[in-house]
C-alpha positions in Angstrom: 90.9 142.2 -143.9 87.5 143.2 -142.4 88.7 146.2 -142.2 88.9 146.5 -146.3 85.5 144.5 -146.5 84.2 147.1 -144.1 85.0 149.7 -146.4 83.9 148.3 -150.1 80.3 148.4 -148.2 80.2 151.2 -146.9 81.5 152.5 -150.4 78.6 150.4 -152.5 76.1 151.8 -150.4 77.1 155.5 -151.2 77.3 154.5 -154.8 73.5 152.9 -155.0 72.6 155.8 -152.6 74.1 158.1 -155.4 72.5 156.8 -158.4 69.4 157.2 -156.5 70.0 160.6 -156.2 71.6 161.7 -159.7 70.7 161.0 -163.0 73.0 158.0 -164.5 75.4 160.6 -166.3 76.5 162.5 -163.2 76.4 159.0 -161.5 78.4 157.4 -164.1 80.9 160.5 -164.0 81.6 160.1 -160.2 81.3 155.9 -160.3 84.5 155.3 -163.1 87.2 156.8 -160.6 85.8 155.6 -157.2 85.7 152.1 -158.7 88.9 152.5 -159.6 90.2 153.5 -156.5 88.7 150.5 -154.5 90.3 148.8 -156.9 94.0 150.1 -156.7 93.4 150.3 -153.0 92.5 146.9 -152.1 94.9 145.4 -154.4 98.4 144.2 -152.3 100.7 141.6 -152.9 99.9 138.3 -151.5 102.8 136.4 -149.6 102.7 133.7 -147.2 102.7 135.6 -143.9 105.2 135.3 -140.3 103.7 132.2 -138.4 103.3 128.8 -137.7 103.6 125.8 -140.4 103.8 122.5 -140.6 105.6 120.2 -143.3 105.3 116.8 -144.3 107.8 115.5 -146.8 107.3 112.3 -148.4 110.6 110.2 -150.1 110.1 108.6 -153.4 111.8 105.4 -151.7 110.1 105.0 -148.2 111.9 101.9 -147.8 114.9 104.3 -147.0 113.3 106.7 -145.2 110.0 107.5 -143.7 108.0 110.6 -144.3 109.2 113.2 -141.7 107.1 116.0 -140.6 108.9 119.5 -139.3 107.1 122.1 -137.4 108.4 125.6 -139.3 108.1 129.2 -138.5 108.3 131.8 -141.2 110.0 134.5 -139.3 110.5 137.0 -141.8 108.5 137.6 -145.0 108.6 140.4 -148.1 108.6 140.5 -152.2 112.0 138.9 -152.3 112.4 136.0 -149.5 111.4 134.1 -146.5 113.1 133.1 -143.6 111.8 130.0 -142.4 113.4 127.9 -139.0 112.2 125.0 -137.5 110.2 125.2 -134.4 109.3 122.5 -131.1 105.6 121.7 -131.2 104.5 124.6 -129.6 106.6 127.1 -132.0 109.4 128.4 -130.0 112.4 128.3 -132.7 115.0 125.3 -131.9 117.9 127.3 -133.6 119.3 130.7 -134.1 119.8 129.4 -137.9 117.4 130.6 -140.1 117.0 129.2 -143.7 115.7 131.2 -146.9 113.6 130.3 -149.4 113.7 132.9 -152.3 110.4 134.0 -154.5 111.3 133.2 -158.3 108.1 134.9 -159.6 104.8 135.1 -158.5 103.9 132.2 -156.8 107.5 130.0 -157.4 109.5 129.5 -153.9 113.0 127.5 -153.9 115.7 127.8 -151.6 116.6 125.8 -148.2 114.8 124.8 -145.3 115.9 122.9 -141.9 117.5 119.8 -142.5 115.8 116.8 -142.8 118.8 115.1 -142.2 122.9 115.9 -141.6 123.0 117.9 -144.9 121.3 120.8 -146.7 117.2 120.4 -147.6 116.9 122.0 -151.1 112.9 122.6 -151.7 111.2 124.4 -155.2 107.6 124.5 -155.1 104.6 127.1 -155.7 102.8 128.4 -152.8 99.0 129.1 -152.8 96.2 130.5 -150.0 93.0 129.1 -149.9 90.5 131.4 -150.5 88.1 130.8 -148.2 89.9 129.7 -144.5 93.1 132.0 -145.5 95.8 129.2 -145.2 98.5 129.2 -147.0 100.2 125.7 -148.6 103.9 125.5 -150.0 104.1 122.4 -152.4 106.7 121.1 -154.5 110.0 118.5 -154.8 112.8 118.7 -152.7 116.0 117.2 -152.5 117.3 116.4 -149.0 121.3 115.9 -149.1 123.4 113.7 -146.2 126.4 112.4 -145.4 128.1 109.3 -144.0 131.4 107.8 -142.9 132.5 110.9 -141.3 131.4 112.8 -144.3 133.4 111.4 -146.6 130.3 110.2 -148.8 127.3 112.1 -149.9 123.5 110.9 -150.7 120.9 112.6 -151.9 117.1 111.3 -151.9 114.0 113.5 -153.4 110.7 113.4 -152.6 107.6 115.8 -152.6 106.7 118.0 -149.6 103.7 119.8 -148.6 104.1 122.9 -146.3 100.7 124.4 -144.6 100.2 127.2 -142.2 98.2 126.3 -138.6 
């Protein structure tokens, strides 16, 4: 990133230095495409990045359960999916399972992530990055699925959840 920001200077200051120089048609001539280039050139697809996270999910019924918070590590990242696991407090991964959350869209995630509980975690949210501090949040609704006697019966119970980077 500073890198980029580096480089748009660098490229301004040529430009002003330019139109110094030459009159405003020649200036105008070389201006169009180099703008154009920064442009196309500092233009990438944004997507939550490998690293550390942390999620708080919150039940619509905390008299059944209280809000859980699971430390997450996004292991694997492109245009299509995530893989996300779950992580001790210092973000060593607690399982060779990975879950994966697939990108409907530009900014729509749903998919799996560890279990809450003894069943699957079903999450669908939007994911945004904050401008100025460059975190990234996952928000949404999930669905957290479980079992009991032996597995012979299944719950579900729903709630929001709110994913942030560290």
């Amino acid at each position: 990133m500073r890198g980029k920001s580096f480089y748009s200077i660098f490229v301004i200051l040529i430009v002003i230095h330019a139109i110094k120089i030459a009159d405003m048609k020649k200036a105008t001539f070389y201006l169009i495409p180099l703008f154009t280039l920064i442009l196309i050139s500092s233009c990438t697809k944004e997507k939550p990045p490998v690293g550390n996270y942390i999620g708080v999910f919150t039940y619509e019924s905390p008299t059944y359960s209280a809000d859980k918070t699971i430390w997450l590590k996004i292991v694997e990242t492109n245009k299509d999916y995530i893989l996300i696991g779950e992580t001790d407090y210092h973000g060593n991964l607690t399982s060779v399972w990975l879950d994966t959350l697939y990108k409907k869209g530009k900014k729509d995630i749903e998919g799996n992530v560890p279990a809450l509980s003894n069943g699957p975690t079903y999450i669908k949210g939007k994911w945004s990055r904050n401008l100025f501090s460059n975190k990234y949040t996952i928000k949404g609704d999930f669905i957290d699925t479980y079992y009991a006697q032996g597995g012979s019966k299944q719950f579900q119970n729903k709630g929001t959840f709110e994913i942030k980077s560290n």
